[in-house]
C-alpha atoms as an extended CHARMM CRD file, in Angstrom:
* protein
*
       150  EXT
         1         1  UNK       CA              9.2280000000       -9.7930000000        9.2250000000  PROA      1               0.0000000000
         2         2  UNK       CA              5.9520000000      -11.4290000000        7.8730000000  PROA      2               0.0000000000
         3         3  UNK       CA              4.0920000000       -9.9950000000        5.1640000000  PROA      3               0.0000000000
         4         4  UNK       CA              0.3060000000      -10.0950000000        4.0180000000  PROA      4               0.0000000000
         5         5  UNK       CA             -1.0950000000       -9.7400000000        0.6670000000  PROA      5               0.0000000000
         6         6  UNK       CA             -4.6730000000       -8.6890000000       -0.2660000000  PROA      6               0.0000000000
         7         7  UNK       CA             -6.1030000000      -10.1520000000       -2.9150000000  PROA      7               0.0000000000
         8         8  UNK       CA             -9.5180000000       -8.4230000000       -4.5800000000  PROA      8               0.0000000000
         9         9  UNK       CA             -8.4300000000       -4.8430000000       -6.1130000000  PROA      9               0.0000000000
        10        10  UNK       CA             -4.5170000000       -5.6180000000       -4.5240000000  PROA      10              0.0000000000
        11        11  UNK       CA             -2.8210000000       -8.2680000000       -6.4190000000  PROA      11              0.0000000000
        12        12  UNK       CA             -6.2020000000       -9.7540000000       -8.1720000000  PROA      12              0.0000000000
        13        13  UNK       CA             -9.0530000000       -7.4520000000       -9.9310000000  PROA      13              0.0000000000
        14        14  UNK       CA            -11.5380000000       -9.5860000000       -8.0360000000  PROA      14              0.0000000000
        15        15  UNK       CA            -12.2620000000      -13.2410000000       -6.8070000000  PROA      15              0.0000000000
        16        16  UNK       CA            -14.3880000000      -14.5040000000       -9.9390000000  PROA      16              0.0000000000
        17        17  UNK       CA            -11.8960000000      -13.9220000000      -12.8970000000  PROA      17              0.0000000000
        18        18  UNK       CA             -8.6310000000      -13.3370000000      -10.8580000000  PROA      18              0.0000000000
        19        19  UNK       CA             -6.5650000000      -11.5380000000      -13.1580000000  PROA      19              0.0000000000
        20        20  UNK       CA             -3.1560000000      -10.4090000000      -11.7490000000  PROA      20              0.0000000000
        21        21  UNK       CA             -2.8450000000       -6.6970000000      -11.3290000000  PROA      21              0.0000000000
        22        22  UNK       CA             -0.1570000000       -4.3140000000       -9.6520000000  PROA      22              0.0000000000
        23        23  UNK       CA              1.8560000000       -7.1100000000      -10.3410000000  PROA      23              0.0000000000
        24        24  UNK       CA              5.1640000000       -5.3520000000      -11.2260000000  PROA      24              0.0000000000
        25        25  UNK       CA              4.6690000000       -2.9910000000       -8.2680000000  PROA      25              0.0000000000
        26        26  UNK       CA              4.3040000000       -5.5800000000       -5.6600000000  PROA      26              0.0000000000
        27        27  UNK       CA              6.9300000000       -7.3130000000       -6.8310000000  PROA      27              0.0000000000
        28        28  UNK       CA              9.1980000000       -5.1490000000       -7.2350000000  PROA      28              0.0000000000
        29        29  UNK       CA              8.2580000000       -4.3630000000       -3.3890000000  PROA      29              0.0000000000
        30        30  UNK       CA              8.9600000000       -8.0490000000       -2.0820000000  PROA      30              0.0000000000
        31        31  UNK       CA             12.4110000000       -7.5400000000       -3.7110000000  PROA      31              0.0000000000
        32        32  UNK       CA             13.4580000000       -4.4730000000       -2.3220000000  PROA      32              0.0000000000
        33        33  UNK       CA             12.8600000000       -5.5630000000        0.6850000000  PROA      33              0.0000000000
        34        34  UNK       CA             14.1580000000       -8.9640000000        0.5160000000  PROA      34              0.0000000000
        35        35  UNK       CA             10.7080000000      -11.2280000000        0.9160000000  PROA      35              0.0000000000
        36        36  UNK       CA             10.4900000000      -14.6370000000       -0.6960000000  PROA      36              0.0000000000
        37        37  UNK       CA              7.7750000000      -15.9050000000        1.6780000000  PROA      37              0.0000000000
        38        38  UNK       CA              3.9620000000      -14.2120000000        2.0920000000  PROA      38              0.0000000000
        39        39  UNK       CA              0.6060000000      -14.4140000000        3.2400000000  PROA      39              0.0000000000
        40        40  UNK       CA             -2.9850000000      -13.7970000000        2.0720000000  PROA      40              0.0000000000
        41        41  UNK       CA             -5.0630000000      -11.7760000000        4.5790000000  PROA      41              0.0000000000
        42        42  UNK       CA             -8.4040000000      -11.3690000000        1.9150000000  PROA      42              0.0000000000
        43        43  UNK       CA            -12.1050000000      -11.1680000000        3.2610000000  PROA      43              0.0000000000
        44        44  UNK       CA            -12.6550000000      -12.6680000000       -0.2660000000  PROA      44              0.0000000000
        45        45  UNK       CA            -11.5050000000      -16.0620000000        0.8760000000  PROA      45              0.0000000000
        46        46  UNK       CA            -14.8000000000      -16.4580000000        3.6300000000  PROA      46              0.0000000000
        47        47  UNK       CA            -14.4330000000      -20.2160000000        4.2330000000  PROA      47              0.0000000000
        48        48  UNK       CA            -12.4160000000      -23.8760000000        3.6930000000  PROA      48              0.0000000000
        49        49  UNK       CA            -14.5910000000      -23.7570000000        0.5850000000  PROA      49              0.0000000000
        50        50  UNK       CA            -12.6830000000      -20.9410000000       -0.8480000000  PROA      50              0.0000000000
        51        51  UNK       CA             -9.4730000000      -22.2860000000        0.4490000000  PROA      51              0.0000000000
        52        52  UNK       CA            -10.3080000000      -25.1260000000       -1.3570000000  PROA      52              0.0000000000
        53        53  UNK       CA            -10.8880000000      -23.0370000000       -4.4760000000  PROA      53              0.0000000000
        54        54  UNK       CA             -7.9910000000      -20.5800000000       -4.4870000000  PROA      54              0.0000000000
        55        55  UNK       CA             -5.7780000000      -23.5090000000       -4.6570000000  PROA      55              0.0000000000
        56        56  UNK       CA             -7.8200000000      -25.1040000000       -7.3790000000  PROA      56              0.0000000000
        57        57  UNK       CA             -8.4090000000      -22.4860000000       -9.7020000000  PROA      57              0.0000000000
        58        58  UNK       CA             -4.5490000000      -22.1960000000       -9.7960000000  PROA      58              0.0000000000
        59        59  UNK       CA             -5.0860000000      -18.5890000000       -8.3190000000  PROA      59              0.0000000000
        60        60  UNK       CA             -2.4530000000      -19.1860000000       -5.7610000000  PROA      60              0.0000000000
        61        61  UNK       CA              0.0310000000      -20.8060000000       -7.9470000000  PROA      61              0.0000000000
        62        62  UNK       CA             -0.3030000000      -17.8880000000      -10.7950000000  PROA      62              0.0000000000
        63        63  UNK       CA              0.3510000000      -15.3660000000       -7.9000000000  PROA      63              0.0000000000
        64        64  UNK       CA              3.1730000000      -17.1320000000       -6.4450000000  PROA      64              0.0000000000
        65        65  UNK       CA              5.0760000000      -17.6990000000       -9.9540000000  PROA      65              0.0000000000
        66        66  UNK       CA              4.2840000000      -13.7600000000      -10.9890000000  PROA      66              0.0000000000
        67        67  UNK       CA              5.7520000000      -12.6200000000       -7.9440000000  PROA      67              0.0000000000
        68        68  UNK       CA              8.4050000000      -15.3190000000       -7.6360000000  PROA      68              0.0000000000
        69        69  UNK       CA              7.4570000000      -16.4020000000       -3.7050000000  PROA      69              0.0000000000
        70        70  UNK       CA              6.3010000000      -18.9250000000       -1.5140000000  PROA      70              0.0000000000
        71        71  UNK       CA              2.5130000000      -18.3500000000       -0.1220000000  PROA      71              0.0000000000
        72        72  UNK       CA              2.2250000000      -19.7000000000        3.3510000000  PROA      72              0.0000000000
        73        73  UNK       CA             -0.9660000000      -19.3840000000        4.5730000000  PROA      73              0.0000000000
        74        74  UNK       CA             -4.3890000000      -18.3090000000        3.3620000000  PROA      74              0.0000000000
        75        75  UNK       CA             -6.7790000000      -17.9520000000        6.3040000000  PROA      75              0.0000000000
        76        76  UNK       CA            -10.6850000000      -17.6860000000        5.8380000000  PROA      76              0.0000000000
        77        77  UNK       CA            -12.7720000000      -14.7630000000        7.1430000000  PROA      77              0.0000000000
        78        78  UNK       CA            -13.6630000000      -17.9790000000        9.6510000000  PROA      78              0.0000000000
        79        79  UNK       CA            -10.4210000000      -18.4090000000       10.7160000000  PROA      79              0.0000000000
        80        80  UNK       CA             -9.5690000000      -14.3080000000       11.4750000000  PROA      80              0.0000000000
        81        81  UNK       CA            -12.5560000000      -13.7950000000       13.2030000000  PROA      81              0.0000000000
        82        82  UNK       CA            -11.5230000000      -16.9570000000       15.2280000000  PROA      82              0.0000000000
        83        83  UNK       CA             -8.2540000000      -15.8720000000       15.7550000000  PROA      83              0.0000000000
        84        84  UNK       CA             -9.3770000000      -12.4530000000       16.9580000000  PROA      84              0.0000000000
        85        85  UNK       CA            -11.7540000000      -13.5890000000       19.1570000000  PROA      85              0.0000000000
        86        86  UNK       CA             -8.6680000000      -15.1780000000       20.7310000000  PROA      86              0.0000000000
        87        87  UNK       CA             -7.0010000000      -11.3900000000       21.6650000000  PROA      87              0.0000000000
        88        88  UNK       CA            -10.3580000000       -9.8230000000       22.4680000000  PROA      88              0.0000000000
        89        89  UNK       CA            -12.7310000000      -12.9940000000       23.6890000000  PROA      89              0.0000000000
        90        90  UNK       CA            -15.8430000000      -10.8280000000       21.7110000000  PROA      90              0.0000000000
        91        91  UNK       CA            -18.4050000000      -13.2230000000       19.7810000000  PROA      91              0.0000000000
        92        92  UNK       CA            -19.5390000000      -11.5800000000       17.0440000000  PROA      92              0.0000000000
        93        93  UNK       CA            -23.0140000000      -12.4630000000       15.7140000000  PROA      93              0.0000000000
        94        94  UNK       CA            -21.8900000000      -13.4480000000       12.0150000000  PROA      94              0.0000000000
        95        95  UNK       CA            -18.2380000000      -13.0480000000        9.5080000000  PROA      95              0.0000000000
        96        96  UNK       CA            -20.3160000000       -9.9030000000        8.1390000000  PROA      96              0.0000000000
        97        97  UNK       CA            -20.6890000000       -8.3080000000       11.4430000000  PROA      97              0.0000000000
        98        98  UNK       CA            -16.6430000000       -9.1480000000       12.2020000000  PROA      98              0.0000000000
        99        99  UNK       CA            -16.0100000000       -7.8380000000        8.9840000000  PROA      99              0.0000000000
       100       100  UNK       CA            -18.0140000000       -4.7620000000        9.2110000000  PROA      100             0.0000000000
       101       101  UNK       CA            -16.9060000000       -3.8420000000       12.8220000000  PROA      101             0.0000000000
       102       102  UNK       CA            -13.6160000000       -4.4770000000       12.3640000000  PROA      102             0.0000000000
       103       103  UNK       CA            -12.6660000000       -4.1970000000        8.5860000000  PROA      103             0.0000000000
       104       104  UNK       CA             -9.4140000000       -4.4810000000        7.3820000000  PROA      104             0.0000000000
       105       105  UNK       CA             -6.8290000000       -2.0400000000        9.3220000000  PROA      105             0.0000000000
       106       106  UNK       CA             -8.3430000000       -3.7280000000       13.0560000000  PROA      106             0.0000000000
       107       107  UNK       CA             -8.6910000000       -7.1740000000       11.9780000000  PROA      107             0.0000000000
       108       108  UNK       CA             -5.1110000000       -7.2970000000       10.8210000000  PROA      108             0.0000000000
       109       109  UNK       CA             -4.0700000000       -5.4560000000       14.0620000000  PROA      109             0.0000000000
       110       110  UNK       CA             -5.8970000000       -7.6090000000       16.3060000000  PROA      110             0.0000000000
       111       111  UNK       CA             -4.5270000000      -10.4630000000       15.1110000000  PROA      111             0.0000000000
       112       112  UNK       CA             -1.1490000000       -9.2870000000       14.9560000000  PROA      112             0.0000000000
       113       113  UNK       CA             -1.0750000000       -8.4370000000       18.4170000000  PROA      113             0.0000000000
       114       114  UNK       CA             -2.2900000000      -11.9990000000       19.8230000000  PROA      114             0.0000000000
       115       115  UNK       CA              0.0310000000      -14.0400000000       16.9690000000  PROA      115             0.0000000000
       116       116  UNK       CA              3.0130000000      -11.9050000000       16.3940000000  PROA      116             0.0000000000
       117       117  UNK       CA              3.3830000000       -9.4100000000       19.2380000000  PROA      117             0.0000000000
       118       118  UNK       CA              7.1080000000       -9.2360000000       18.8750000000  PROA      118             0.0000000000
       119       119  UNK       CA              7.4490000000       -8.9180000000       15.2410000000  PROA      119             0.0000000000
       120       120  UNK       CA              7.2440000000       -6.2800000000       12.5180000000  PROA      120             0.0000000000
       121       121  UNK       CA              3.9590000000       -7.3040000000       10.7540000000  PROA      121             0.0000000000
       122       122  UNK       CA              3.0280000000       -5.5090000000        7.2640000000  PROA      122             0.0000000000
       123       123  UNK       CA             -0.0900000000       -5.6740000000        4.9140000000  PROA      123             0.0000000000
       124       124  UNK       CA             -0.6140000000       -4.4260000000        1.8380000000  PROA      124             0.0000000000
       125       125  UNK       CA             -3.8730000000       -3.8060000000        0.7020000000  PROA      125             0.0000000000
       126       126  UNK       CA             -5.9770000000       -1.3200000000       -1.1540000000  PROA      126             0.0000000000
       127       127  UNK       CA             -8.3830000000       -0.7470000000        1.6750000000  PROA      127             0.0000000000
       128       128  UNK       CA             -6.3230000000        0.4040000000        4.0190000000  PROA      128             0.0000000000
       129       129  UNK       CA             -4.5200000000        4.1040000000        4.8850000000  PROA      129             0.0000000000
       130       130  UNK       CA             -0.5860000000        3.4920000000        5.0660000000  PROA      130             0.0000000000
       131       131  UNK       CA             -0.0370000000        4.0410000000        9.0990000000  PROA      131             0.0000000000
       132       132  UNK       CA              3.0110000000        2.4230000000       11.0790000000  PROA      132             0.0000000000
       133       133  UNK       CA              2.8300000000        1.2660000000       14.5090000000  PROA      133             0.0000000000
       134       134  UNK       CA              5.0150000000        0.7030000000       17.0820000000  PROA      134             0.0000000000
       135       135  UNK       CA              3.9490000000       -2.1610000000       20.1100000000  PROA      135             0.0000000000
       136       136  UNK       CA              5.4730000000       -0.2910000000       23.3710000000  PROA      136             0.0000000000
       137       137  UNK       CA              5.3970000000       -3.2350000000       25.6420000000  PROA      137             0.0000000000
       138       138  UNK       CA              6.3980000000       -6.3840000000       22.7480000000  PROA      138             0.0000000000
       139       139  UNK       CA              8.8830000000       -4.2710000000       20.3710000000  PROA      139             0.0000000000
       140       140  UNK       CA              6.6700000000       -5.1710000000       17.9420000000  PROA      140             0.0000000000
       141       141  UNK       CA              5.5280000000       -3.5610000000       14.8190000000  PROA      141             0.0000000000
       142       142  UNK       CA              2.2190000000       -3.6600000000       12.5760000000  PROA      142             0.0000000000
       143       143  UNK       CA              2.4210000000       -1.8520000000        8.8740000000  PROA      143             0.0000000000
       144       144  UNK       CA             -0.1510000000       -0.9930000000        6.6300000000  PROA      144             0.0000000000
       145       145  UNK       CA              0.4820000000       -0.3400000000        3.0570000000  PROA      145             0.0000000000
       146       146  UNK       CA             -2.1670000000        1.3740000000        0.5630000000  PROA      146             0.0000000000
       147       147  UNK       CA             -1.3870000000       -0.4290000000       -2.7490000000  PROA      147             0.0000000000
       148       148  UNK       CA             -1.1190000000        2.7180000000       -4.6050000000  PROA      148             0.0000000000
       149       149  UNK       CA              2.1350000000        4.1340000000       -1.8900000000  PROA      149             0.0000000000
       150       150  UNK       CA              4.2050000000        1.5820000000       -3.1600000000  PROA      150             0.0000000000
């Protein structure tokens, strides 16, 4: 099972102050359900620059000692719209139109389906309905959680 994290208006208020929020729920969450380990699918992190920066602003660290886990990786807008070009070999004319065609919910799919087609795959996220969905052909699955169902 691998598990994405949100950041603005999911675990942080928002990318320029990055207070923790939901805290307790989300964690509470990860331990129900056994998760030590997670990732950070945010549009808010756009390039290496803000990489870079949620690392140095200790962002990542305060999030990984409130909710007691390991973040793994921390991809750029760049690097989804890279990584869904992979799965669906569409060029998109800028990150804003990738974000705006795709948003959240089919980002995250896309990419699920070209990187992890035969695993469950779950994001939580504030921007996104809850919807589960079963990959036919891989046994795979792909999970969206609205922050405020958990």
């Amino acid at each position: 099972m691998h598990i994405w994290l949100d950041l603005e208006e999911t675990i942080i208020n928002n990318w320029n102050d990055g207070l923790l929020i939901n805290v307790s729920r989300i964690k509470k969450w990860l331990v129900d359900n056994n998760i030590s380990d997670i990732h950070i699918w945010s549009f808010a992190i756009w390039n290496d620059s803000d990489q870079l920066d949620f690392v140095d602003s200790g962002m990542k660290d305060s999030i990984e000692r409130a909710l007691d886990c390991k973040i793994l990786t921390y991809m750029s807008v760049a690097q989804m719209e890279q990584a869904v070009y992979e799965y669906e070999r569409f060029r998109y004319d800028s990150q804003s139109e990738f974000m705006q065609l795709n948003g959240k919910r089919w980002s995250f799919i896309k990419y699920c389906l070209l990187t992890h087609p035969t695993k469950k795959c779950i994001l939580i996220d504030d921007a996104v309905p809850t919807l589960e969905m079963k990959v036919k052909k891989t046994q795979g699955e792909i999970h969206l959680i609205n922050i405020d169902d958990i």
